[in-house]
Structures are given as C-alpha cells and as structure tokens.
ROROTI-64246 format. One record per residue: y, z, x of N, C-alpha, C, O in turn; residue in one letter. Coordinates in steps of 0.2 Angstrom, whole numbers, padded with zeros to 4 digits, always signed. Layout:
<pts>
YZXYZXYZXYZXA/...
</pts>
This chain:
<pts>
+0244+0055-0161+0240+0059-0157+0245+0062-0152+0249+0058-0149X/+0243+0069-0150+0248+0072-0146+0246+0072-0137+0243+0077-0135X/+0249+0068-0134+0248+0066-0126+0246+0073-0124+0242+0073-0118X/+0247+0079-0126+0243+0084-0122+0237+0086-0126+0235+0091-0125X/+0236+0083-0130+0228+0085-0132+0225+0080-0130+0219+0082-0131X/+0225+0076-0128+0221+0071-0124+0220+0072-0120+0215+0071-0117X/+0226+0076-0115+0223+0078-0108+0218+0084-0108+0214+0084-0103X/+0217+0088-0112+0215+0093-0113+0209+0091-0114+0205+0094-0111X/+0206+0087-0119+0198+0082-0119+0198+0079-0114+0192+0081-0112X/+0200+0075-0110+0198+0073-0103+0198+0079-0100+0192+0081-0100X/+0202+0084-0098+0199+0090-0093+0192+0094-0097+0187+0096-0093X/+0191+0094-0102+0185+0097-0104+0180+0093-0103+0175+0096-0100X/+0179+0085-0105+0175+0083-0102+0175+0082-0094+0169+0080-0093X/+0177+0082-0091+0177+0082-0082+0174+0090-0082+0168+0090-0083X/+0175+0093-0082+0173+0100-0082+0166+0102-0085+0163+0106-0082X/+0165+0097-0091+0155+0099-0091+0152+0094-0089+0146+0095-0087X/+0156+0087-0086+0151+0085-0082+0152+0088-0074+0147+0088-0070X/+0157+0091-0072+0154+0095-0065+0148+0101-0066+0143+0102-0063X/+0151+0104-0071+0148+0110-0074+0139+0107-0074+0135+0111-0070X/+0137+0101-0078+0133+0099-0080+0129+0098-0072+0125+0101-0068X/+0131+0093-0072+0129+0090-0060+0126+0099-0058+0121+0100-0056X/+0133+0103-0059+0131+0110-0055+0126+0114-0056+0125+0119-0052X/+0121+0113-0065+0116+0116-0066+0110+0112-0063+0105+0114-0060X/+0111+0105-0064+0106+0101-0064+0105+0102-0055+0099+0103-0053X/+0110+0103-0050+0108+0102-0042+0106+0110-0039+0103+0112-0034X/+0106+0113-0042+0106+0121-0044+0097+0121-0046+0093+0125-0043X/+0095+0117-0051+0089+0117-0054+0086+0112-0048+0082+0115-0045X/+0086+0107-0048+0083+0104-0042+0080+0107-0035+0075+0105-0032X/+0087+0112-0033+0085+0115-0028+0079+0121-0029+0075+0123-0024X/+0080+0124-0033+0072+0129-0035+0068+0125-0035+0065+0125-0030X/+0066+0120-0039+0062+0115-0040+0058+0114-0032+0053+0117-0030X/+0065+0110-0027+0062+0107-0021+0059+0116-0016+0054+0117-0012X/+0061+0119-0018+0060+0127-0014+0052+0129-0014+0048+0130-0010X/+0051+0129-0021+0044+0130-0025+0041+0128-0020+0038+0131-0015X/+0040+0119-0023+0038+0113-0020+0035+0114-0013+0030+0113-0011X/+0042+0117-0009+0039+0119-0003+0035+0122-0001+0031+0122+0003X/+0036+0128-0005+0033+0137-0004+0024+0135-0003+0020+0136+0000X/+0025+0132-0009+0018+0128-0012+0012+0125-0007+0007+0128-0006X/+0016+0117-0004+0013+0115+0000+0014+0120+0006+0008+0120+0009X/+0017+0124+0009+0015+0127+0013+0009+0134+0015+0006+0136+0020X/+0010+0137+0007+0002+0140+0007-0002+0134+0007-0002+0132+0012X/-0004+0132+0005-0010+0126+0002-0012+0124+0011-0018+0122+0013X/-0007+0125+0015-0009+0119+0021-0014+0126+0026-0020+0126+0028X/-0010+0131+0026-0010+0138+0030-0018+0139+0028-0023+0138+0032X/-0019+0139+0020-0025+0140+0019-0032+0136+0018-0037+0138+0015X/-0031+0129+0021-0035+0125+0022-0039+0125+0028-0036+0125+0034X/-0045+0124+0027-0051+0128+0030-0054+0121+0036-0057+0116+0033X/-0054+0122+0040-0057+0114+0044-0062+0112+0042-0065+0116+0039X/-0065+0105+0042-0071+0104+0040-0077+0107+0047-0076+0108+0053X/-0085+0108+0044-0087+0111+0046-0092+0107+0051-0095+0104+0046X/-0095+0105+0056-0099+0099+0058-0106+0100+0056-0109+0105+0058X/-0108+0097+0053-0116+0096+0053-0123+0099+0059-0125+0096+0064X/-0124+0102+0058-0129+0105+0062-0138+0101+0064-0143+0103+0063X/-0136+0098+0067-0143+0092+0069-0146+0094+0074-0145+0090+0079X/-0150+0101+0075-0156+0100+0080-0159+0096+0085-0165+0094+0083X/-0156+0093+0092-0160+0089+0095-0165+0095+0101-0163+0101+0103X/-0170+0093+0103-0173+0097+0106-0175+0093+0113-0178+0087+0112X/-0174+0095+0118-0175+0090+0125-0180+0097+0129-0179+0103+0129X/-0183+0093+0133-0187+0099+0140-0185+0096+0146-0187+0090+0148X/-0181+0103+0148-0182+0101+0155-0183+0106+0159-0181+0112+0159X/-0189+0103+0165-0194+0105+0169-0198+0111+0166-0198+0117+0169X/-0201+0109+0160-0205+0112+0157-0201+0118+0151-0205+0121+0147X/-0193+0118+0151-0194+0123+0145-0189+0117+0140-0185+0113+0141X/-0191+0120+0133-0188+0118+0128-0181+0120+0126-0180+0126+0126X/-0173+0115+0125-0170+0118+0125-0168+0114+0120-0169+0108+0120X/-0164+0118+0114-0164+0116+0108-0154+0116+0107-0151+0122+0107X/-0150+0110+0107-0145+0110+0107-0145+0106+0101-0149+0101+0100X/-0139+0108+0095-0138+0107+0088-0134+0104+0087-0132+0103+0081X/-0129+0101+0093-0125+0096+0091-0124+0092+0098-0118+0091+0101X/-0130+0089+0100-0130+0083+0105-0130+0076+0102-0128+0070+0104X/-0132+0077+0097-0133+0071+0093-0123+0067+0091-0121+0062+0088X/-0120+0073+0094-0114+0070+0093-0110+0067+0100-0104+0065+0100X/-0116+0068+0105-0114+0064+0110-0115+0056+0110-0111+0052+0112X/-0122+0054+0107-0122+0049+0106-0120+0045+0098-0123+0045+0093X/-0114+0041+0100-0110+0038+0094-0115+0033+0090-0114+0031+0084X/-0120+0030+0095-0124+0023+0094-0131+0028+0087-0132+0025+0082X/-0133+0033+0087-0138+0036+0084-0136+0041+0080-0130+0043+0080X/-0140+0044+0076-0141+0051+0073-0134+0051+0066-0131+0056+0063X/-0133+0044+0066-0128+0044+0060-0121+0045+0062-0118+0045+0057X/-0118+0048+0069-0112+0052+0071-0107+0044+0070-0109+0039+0072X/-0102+0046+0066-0096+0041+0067-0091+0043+0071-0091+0049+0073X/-0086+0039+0073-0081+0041+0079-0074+0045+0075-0070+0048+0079X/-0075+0046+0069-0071+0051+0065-0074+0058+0066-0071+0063+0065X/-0078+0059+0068-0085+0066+0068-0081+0067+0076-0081+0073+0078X/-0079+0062+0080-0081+0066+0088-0073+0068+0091-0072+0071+0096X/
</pts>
C-alpha cells in the first residue's frame, strides 16, 4: 500500500467528520432558534388568570354596597387561598 494514499483516507475522513460536526451544529442551532421563537410567542400570548367574582354585600349607614372581591381580604373564609391574594 502506497504511504500517500493512506494520507489521503485520513484527510478524507477528518474532513467528513468536521464537515459532519459542521452540519449537525448548524442543525442544532435552527433547532434551539425555533425553540425559542416558540417559547417566546406562547409566553407573550398567555393570558392571566382571571379572579373569581364573589359578591359580598355590607351596609353602611343605611346604604347597601355590594363589593365583588372583599371576600379576598379575608384569607380565614370564602374559600380564598394565600396563592389568590
């Protein structure tokens, strides 16, 4: 076997595995870009949660006044957890 066709199969193979690495890190990086693009709509268009609306109704000095989220003042009653407030 002739010592310069052996060099010449080692350079060929060094050259598809760079080559190979240089498609595979090329592909990866679209991949992570996407990835991003993605999570970034998805976060933009997510919507808050909306609180519950519980009618409590209190009078004072005779008139009726009807506030719909008192019941989130107190943590002890009305089912409110301390994730809610």
């Amino acid at each position: 076997m002739d010592i310069t066709r052996i060099g010449m199969n080692c350079r060929l193979r060094v050259f598809l595995l760079f080559a190979s690495f240089a498609c595979f890190m090329l592909l990866l990086r679209h991949t992570l870009a996407v990835a991003a693009s993605q999570d970034s709509d998805t976060a933009a268009h997510t919507r808050q949660p909306v609180a519950p609306v519980r009618a409590v109704t209190k009078e004072y000095f005779g008139t009726k006044v009807v506030d719909p989220y008192r019941y989130m003042e107190n943590l002890k009653g009305f089912g409110a957890t301390t994730s809610q407030v």
